[in-house]
C-alpha distance (Angstrom), angle and dihedral (degrees) to the residues before:
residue distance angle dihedral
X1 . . .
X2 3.66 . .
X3 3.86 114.8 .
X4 3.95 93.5 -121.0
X5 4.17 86.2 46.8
X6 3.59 88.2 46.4
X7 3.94 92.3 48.9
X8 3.91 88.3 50.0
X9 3.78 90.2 55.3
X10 3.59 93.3 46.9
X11 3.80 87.2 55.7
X12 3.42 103.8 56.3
X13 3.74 88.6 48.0
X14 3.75 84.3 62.9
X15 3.67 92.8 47.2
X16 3.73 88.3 94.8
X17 4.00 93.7 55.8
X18 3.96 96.7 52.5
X19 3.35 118.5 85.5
X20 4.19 119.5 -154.9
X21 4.32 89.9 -105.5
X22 3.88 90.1 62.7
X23 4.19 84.6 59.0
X24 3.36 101.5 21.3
X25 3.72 117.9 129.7
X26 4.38 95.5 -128.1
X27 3.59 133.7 -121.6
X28 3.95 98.6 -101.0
X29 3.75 87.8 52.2
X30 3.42 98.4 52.0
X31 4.04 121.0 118.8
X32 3.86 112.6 -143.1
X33 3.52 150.8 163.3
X34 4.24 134.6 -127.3
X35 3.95 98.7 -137.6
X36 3.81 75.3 -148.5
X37 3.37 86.3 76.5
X38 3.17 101.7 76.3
X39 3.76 136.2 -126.8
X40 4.48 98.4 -87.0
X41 3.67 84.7 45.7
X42 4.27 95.5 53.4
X43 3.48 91.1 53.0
X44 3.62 101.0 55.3
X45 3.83 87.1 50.0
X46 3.72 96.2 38.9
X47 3.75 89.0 51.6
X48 4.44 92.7 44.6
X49 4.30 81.1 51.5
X50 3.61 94.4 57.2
X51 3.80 85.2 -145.3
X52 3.59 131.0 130.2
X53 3.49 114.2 -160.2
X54 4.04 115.8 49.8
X55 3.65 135.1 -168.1
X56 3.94 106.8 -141.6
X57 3.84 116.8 -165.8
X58 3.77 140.7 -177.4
X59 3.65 115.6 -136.0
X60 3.91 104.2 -9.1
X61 3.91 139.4 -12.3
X62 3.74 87.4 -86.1
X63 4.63 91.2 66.8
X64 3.70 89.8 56.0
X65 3.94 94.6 168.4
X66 4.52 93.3 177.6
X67 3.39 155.2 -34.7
X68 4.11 122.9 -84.4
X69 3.71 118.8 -144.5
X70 3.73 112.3 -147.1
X71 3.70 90.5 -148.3
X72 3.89 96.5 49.0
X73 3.97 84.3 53.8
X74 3.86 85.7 55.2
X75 3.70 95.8 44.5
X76 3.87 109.8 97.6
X77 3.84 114.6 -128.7
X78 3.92 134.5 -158.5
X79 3.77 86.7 -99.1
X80 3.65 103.2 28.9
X81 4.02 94.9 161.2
X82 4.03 91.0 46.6
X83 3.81 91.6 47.6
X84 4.12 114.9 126.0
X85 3.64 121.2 -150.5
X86 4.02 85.6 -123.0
X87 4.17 88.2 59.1
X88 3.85 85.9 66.3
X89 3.97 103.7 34.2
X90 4.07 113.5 106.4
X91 3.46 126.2 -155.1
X92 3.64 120.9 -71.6
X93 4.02 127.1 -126.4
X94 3.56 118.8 -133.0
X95 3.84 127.5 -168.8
X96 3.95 143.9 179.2
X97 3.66 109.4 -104.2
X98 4.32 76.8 -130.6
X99 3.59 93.5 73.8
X100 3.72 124.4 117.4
X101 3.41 111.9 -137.7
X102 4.04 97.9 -133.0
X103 3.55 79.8 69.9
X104 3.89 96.7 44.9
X105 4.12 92.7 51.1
X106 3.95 81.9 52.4
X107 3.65 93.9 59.1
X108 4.17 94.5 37.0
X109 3.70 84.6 64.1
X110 3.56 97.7 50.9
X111 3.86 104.1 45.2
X112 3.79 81.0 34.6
X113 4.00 100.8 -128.0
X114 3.21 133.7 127.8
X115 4.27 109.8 -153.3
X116 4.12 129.9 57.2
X117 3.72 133.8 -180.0
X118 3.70 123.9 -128.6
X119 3.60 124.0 -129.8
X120 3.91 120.2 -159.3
X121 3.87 116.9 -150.0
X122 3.66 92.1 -82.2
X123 3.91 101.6 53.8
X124 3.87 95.7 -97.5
X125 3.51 128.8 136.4
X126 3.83 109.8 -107.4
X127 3.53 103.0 167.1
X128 3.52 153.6 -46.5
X129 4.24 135.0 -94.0
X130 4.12 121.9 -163.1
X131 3.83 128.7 -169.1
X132 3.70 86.2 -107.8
X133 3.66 94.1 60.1
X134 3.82 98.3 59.8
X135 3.62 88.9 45.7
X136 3.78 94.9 50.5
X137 3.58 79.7 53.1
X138 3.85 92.1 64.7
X139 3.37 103.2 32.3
X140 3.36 102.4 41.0
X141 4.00 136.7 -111.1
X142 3.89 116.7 -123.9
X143 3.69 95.1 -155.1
X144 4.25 91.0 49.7
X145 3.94 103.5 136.0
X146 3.78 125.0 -115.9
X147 3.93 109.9 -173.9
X148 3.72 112.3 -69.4
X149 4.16 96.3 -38.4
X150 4.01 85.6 102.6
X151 4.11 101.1 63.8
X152 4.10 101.7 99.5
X153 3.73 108.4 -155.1
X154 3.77 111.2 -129.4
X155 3.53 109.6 -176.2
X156 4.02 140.2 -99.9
X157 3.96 91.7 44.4
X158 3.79 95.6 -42.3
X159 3.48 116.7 132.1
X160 4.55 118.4 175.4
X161 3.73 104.9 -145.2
X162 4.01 128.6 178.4
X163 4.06 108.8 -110.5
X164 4.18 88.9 -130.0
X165 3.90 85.8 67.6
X166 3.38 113.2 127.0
X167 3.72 120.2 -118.1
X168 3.99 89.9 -134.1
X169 3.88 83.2 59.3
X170 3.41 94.0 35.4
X171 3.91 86.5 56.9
X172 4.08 104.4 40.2
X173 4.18 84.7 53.1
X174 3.46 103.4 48.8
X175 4.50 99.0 26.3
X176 3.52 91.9 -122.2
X177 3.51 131.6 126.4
X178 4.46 118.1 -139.7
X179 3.28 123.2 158.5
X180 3.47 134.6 163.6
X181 4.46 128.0 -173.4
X182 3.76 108.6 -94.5
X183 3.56 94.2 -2.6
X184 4.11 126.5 119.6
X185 3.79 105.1 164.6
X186 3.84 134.5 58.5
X187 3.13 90.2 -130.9
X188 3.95 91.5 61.9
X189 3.69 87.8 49.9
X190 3.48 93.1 55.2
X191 3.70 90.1 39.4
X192 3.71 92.7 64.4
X193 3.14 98.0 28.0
X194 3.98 87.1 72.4
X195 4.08 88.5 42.3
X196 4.18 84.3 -136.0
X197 3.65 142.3 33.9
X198 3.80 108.1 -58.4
X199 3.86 123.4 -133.9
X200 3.94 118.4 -118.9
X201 3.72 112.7 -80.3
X202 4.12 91.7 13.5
X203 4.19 106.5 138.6
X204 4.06 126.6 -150.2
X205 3.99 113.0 -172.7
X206 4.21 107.0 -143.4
X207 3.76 110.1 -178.3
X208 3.74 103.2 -29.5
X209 3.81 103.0 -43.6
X210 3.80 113.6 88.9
X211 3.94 116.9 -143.5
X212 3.94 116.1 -149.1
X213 4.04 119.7 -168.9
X214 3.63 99.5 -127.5
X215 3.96 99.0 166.3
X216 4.64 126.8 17.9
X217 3.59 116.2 -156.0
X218 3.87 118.7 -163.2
X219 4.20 101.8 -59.2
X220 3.87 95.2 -12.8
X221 4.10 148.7 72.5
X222 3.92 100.7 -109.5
X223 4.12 101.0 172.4
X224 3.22 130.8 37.0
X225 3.73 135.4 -165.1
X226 3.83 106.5 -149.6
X227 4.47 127.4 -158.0
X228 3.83 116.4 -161.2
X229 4.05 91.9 -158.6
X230 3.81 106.7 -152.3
X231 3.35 111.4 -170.5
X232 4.02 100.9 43.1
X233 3.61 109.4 155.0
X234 4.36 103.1 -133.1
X235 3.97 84.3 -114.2
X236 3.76 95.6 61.9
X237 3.83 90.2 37.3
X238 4.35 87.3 61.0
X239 3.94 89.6 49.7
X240 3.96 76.2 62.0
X241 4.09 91.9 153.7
X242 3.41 102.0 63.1
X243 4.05 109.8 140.0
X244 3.51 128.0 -149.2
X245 3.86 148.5 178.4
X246 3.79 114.0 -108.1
């Protein structure tokens, strides 16, 4: 057996000892809709996201009431101008955050979907799972992080860094010190710190070090160009939200 066929196999033996958290795309990186919104509105943002399956909520994250195809949104009806946003919404998936995802890829191929929402303990949303993630899981994803071996220097300050980097990596490589409330990743700091899915090559400065999306991935930031700013005067570094175009 090949190594790489013999690493596959070993995966899906482990299949049964992961549970959906440890692939779970989190709460703060989560890309979804206000059903308040309305339906014109969704599709402008569903078609921006480049995503095809959306979670749409009322209220917060944690009243997800379905899941918005893109291409039902682009499919004309009989009443097209009378249409409702709850005429095209289809049932929603919800999971334990306990379940192992052998199980999980079990029941996505008999109800024939390919996204659930996980529910902590309390009823919350905690994050989401896709088809695409278990199979990543088997086959392998190039860009998976291992500590701080992934951040490519690239000259004059620049520094490429996976999104999925932690921030307590983040901060023992580069002596710095971000941190954000219920937030683990850089990529979930710059997530919020943009208050919406960014577009490619968008920039947001957070206390002298300016993040720029330089790769999306499904509903999350997955590269990052990073900016150590030498120099920063302690006044610019307190306007530390400033948001620019790369």
């Amino acid at each position: 057996i090949e190594s790489g066929e013999k690493e596959m196999i070993l995966n899906v033996f482990e299949l049964g000892d992961t549970t959906v958290t440890d692939i779970m795309i989190p709460r703060t990186e989560i890309f979804a809709l206000p059903i308040e919104e309305g339906l014109s509105g969704m599709l402008n943002r569903a078609i921006l996201s480049n995503y095809s399956r959306i979670p749409v909520y009322r209220k917060d994250v944690d009243h997800i009431v379905g899941m918005l195809y893109t291409k039902d949104m682009l499919r004309p009806g009989p009443d097209e101008k009378l249409m409702k946003v709850e005429d095209l919404l289809r049932e929603a998936y919800f999971i334990p955050a306990t379940k192992k995802i052998d199980e999980l890829l079990r029941e996505f191929r008999k109800k024939r979907i390919h996204m659930a929402v996980i529910l902590d303990e309390y009823g919350g949303v905690e994050g989401l799972v896709t088809l695409e993630d278990i199979l990543e899981e088997v086959v392998g994803e190039p860009s998976d992080v291992k500590g701080t071996q992934d951040i490519v220097e690239l000259g004059h300050g620049r520094f490429q860094i996976p999104a999925r980097l932690s921030l307590e990596d983040f901060n023992d490589h580069f002596k710095k010190l971000l941190e954000m409330e219920d937030t683990h990743t850089v990529g979930g700091l710059v997530f919020n710190l943009f208050g919406r899915i960014p577009r490619w090559g968008e920039s947001v400065r957070y206390n002298g070090i300016t993040f720029t999306v330089n790769k999306l991935k499904r509903q999350m930031i997955w590269q990052l160009i990073v900016r150590i700013n030498s120099g920063e005067t302690q006044k610019q570094k307190d306007n530390n939200s400033v948001k620019e175009r790369g």
